[in-house]
N, C-alpha and C positions, 0 to 999 in steps of 0.2 A: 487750744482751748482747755482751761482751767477744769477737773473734773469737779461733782458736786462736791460742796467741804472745805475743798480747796479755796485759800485768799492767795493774792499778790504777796509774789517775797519782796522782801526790804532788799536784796543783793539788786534785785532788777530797778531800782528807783535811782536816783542820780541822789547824793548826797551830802549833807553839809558832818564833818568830824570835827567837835570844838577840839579837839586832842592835836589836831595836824592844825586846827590853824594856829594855837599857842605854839606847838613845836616848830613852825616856822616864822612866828615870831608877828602874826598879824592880831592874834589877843597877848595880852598882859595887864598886867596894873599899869594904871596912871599913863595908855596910849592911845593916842590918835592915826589913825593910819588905813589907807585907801588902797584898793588892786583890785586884782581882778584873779576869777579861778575858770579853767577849762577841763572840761569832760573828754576824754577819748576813748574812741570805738579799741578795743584793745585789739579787734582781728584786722582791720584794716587802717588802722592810727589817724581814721578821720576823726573831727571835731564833733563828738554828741553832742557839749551844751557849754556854753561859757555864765559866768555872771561876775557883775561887779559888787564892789563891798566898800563900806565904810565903818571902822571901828570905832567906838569914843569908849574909853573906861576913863579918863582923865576925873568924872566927877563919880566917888566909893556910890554912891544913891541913884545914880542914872546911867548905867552904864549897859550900852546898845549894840547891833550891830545893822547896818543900815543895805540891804540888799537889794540888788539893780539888775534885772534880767527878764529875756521874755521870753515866754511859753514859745516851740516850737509849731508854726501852723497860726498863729495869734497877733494878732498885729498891735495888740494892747503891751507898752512897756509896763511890767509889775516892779513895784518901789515901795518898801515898805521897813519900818523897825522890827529886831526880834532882841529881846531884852536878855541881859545875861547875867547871870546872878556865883558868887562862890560858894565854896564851901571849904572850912578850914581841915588841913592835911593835918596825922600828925607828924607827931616832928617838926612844925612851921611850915609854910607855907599857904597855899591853895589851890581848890579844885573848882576849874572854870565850869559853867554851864550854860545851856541854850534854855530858856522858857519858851514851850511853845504856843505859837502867837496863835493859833486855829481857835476857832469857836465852836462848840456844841448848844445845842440850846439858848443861845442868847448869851452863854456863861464863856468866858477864855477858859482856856484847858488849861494855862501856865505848869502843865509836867516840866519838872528840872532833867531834862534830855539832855544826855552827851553825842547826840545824833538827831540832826532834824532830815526826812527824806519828802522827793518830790516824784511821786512816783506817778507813770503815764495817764493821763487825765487830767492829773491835779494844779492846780494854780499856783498854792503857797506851800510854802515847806511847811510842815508841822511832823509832829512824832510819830511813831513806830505805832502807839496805841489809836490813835485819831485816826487813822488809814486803819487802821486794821491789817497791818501790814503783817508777817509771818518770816520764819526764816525758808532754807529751801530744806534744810536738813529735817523740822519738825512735820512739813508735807512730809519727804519720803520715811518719816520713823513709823507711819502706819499704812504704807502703800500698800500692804499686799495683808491688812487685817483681815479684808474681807473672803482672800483667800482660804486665813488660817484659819477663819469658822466655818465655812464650807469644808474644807479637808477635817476637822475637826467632828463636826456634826457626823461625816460617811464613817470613820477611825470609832467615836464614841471615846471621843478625847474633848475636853477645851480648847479654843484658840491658840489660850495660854501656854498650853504643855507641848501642841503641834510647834510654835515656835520656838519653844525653849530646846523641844528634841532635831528640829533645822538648824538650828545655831550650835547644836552638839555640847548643851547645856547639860 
């Protein structure tokens, strides 16, 4: 159980890297192209989560990625577009992107994400910011803050200096 303060990390959510799908050749310019992706338990090499996919960049103004999978426990298949947009590299080329599809207020979020996550609970993929999602490393960079104002307050030191003089700053 999460302490207070504490959100969900992004490592814990199953996720989608535009980066690995161009690098293995499922995004590009001007393709069409269909498969599927599988999730593995790393300690036991069972199956977390699979989903299937459909690419179209073939048209510069419409270019999608069309997602096929179901929530674990849910007997609802989710199918749905998530649009993807470049951006020019220099030196030539481009850099792919995910816009994500989630809604706040009535409003699409469309953030240009190079990572969409579906983290335990959630239905659709959307971004890091929409989840409210966190890394694991930014939890533990002030785990033990509350200690160094306590030790702090008894010394007649700052938090600040108690940990700079632990870290033998």
């Amino acid at each position: 159980m999460p302490r207070y303060g504490w959100r969900q990390v992004a490592e814990d959510c199953i996720s989608l890297d535009i980066n690995r799908w161009v690098k293995e050749g499922a995004i590009g310019a001007y393709k069409h192209v269909t498969g599927g992706w599988k999730w593995i338990w790393n300690v036991n090499g069972e199956e977390r989560s699979s989903i299937g996919y459909e690419t179209n960049t073939l048209n510069p103004h419409d270019r999608w990625i069309r997602l096929c999978y179901r929530v674990k426990g849910e007997e609802e298949s989710i199918d749905y577009k998530v649009e993807l947009t470049t951006t020019p590299v220099h030196f030539g080329g481009e850099r792919w992107w995910f816009l994500c599809p989630l809604c706040h207020n009535g409003r699409r979020c469309n953030r240009r994400v190079g990572k969409l996550y579906l983290p335990s609970g959630g239905k659709y993929f959307g971004c890091r910011q929409c989840y409210n999602l966190t890394y694991t490393s930014c939890n533990d960079s002030h785990r033990f803050d509350g200690l160094f104002r306590l030790m702090g307050a008894k010394m007649g030191m700052s938090a600040k200096d108690v940990k700079r003089t632990l870290d033998g700053r």
